[in-house]
VEXPA-476093 format. One record per residue: residue number from 1; residue in one letter; chain; x, y, z of N, C-alpha, C in turn. Coordinates in nm, 3 decimals. Example, Ala and Ser with C-alpha at 12.3 -4.5 7.8 and 13.67 -1.06 7.14 Angstrom:
2
ATOM	1	a	A	1.319	-0.569	0.780	1.230	-0.450	0.780	1.320	-0.330	0.780
ATOM	2	s	A	1.285	-0.225	0.708	1.367	-0.106	0.714	1.290	0.003	0.787
//
This chain:
109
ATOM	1	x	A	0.084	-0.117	0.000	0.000	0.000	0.000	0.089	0.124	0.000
ATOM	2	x	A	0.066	0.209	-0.074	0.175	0.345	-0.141	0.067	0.454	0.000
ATOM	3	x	A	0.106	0.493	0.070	0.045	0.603	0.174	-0.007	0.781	0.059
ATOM	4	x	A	0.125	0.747	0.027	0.092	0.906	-0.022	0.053	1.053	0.018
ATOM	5	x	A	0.070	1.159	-0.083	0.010	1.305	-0.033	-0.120	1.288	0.005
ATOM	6	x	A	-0.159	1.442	0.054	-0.296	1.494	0.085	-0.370	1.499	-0.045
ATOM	7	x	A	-0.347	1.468	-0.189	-0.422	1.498	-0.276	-0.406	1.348	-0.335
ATOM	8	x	A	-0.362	1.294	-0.320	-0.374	1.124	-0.360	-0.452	1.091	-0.223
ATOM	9	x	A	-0.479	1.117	-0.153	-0.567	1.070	-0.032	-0.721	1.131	-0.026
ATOM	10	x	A	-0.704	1.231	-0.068	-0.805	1.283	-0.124	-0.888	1.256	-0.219
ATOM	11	x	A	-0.807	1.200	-0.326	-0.865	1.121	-0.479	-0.940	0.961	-0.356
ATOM	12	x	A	-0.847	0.903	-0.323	-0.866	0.795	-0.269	-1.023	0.776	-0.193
ATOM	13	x	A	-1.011	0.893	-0.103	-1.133	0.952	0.006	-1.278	0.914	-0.092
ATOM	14	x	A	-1.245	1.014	-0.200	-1.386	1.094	-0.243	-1.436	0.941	-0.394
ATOM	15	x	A	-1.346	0.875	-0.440	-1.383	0.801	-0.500	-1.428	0.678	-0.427
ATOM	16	x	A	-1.388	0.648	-0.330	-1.468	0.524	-0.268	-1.576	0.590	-0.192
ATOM	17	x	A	-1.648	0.686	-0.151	-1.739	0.754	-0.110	-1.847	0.775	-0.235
ATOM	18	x	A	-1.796	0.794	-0.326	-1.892	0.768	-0.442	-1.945	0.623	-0.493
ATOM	19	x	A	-1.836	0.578	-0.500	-1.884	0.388	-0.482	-1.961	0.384	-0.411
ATOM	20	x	A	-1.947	0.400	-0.258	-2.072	0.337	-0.186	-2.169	0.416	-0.182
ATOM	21	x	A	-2.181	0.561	-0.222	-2.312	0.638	-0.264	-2.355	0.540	-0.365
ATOM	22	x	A	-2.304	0.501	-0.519	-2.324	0.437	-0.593	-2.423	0.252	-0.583
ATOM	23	x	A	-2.330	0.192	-0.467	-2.376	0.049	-0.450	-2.508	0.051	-0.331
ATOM	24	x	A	-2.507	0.184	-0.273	-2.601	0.146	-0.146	-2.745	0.196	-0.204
ATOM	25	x	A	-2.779	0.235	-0.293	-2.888	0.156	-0.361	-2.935	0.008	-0.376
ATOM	26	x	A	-2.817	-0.074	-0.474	-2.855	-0.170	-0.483	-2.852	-0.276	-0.387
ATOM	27	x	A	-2.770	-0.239	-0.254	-2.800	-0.292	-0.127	-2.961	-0.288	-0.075
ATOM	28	x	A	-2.957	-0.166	-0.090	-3.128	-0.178	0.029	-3.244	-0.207	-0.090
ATOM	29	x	A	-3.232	-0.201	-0.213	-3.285	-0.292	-0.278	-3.296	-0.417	-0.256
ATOM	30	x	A	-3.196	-0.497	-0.282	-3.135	-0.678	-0.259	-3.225	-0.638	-0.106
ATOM	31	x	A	-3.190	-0.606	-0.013	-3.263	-0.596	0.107	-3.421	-0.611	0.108
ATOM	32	x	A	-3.482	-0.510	0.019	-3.611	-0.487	0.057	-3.664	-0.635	-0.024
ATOM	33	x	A	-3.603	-0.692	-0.119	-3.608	-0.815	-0.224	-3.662	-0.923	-0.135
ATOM	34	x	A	-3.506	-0.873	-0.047	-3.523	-1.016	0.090	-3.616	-1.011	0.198
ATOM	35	x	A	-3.640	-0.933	0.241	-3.786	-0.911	0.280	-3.898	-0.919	0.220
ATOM	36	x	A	-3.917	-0.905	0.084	-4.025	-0.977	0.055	-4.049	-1.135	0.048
ATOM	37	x	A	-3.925	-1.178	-0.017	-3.891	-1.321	-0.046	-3.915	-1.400	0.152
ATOM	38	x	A	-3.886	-1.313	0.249	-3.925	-1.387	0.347	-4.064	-1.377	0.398
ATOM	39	x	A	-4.097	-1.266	0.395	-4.277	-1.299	0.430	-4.356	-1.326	0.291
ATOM	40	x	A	-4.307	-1.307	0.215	-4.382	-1.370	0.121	-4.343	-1.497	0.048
ATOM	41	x	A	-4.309	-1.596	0.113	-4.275	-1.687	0.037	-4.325	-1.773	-0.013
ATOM	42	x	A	-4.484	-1.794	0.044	-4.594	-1.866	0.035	-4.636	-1.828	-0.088
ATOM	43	x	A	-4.608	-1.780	-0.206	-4.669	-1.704	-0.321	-4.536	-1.718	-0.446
ATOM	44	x	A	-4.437	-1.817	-0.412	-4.366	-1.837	-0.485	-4.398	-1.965	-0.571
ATOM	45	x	A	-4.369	-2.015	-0.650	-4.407	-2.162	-0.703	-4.322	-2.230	-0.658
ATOM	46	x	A	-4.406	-2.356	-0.588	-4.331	-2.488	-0.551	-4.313	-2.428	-0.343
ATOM	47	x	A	-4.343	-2.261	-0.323	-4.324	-2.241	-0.220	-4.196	-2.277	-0.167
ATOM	48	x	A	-4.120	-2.245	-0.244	-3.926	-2.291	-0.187	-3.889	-2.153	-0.186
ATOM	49	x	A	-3.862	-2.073	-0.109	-3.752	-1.989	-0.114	-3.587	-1.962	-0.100
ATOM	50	x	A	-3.570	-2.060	-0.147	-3.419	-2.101	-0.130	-3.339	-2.049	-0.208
ATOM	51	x	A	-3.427	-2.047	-0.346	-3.365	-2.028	-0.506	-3.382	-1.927	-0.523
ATOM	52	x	A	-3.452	-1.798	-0.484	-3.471	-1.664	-0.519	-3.347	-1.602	-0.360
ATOM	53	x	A	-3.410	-1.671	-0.271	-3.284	-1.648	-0.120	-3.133	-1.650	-0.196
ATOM	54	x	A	-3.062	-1.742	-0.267	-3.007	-1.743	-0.333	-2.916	-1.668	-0.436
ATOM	55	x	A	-3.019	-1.573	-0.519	-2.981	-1.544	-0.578	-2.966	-1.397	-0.538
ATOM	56	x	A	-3.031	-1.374	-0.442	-3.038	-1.203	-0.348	-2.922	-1.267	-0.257
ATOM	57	x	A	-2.879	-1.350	-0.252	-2.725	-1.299	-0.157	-2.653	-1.320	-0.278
ATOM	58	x	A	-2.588	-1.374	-0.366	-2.535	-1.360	-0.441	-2.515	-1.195	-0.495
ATOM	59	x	A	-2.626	-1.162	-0.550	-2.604	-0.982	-0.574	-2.571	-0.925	-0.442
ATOM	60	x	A	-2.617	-0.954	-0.283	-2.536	-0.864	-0.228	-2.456	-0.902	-0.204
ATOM	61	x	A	-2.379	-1.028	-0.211	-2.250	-1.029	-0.136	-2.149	-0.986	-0.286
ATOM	62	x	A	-2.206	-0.966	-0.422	-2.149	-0.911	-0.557	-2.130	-0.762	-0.515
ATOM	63	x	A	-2.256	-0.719	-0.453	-2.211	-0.528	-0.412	-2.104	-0.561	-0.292
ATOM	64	x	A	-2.076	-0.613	-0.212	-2.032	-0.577	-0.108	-1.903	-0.655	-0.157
ATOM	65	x	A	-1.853	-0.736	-0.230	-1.749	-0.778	-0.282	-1.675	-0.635	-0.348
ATOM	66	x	A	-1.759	-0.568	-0.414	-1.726	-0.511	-0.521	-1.690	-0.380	-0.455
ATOM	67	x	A	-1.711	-0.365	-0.319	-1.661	-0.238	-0.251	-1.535	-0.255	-0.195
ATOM	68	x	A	-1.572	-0.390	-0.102	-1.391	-0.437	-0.082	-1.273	-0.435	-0.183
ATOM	69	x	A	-1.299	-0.463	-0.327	-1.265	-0.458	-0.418	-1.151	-0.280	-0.443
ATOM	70	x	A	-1.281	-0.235	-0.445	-1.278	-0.077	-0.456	-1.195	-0.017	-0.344
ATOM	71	x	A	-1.198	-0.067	-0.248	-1.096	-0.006	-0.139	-0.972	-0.069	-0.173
ATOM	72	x	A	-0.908	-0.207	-0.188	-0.789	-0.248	-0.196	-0.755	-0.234	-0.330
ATOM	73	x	A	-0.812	-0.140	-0.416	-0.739	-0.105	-0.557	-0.709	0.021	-0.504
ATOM	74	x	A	-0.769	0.104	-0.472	-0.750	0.202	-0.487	-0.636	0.266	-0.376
ATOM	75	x	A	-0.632	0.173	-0.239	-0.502	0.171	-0.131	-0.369	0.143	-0.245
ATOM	76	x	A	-0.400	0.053	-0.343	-0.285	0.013	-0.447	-0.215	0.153	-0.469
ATOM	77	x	A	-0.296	0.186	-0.554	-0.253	0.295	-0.659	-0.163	0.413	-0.585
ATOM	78	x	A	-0.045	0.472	-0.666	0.024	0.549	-0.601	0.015	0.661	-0.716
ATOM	79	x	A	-0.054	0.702	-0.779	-0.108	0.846	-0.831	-0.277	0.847	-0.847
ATOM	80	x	A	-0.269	0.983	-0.864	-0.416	1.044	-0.875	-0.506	0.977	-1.013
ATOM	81	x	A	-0.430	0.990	-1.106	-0.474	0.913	-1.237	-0.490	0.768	-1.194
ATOM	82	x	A	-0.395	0.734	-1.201	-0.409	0.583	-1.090	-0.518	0.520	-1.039
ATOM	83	x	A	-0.605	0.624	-0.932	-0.641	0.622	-0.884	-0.830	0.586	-0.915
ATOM	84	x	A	-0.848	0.732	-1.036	-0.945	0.768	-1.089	-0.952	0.628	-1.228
ATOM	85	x	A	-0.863	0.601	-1.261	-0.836	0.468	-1.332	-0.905	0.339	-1.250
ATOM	86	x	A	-0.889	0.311	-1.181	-0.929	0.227	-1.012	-1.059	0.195	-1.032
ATOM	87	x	A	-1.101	0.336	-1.013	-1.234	0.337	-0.930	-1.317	0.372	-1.078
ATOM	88	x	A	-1.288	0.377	-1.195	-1.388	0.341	-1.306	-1.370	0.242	-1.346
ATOM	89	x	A	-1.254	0.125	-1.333	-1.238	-0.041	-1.368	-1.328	-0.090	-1.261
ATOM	90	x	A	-1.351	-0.083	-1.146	-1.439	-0.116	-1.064	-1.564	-0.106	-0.993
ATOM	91	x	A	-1.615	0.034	-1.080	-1.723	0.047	-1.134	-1.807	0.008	-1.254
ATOM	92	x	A	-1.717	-0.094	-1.310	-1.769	-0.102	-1.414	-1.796	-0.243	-1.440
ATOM	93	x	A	-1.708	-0.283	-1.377	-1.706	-0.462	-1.297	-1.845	-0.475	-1.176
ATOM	94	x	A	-1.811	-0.378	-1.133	-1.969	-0.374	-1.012	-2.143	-0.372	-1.103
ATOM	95	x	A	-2.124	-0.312	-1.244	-2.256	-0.311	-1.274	-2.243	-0.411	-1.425
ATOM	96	x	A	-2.151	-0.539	-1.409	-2.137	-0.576	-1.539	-2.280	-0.665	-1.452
ATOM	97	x	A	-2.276	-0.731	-1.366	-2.382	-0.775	-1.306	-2.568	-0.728	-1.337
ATOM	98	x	A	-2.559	-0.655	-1.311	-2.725	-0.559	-1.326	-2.738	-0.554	-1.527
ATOM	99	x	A	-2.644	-0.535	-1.611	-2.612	-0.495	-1.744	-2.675	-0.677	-1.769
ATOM	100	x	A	-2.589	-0.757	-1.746	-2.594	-0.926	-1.754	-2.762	-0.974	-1.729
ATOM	101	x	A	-2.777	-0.868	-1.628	-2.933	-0.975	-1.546	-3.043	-0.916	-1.668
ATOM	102	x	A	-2.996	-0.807	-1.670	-3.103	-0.701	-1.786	-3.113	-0.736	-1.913
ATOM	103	x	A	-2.985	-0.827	-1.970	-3.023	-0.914	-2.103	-3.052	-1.027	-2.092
ATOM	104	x	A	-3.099	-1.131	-1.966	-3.152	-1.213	-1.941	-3.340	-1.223	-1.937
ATOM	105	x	A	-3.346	-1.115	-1.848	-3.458	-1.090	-1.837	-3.541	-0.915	-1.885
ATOM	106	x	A	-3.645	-0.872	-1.854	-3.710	-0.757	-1.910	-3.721	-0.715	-1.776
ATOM	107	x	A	-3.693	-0.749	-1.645	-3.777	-0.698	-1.530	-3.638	-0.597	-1.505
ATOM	108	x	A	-3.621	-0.435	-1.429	-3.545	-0.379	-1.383	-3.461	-0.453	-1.266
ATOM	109	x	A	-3.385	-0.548	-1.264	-3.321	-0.547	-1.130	-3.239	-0.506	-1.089
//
């Protein structure tokens, strides 16, 4: 990990603060998902919630991967470009997910 100036710490600061402005949407989404999927599970077919349980931790533990991610690239980097380089490769890896689900299916997830 390169420590660096006040303005490489700064880049560092304000781009992972935008990430998780960015992912904590699709957190309390996946959240509110899972709350439905638990009181409503009686309204699923076959009544299994295992397979939709499933696939809502998968996307959050994909956002919350994808932040850890975002912090130990960006501790990497020892310039500002570097930096801003970082945190759009791993933004972009964070929503290849949502891009993927959206040509699978028609529903917004």
């Amino acid at each position: 990990m390169f420590v660096g100036d006040a303005q490489l710490n700064a880049a560092r600061i304000v781009s992972a603060i935008i990430m998780h402005c960015s992912l904590f949407p699709e957190v309390r989404l996946c959240m509110e998902m899972l709350q439905y999927v638990t009181y409503k599970g009686h309204s699923f077919y076959g009544r299994h919630v295992i397979f939709p349980a499933l696939i809502l931790f998968g996307k959050f533990a994909g956002a919350f991967m994808t932040e850890a991610l975002t912090v130990y690239t960006l501790a990497r980097k020892d310039t500002v470009l570097g930096v801003i380089n970082g945190y759009i490769a791993t933004f972009l890896i964070g929503k290849i997910g949502t891009v993927m689900a959206a040509t699978v299916s028609s529903f917004d997830i």
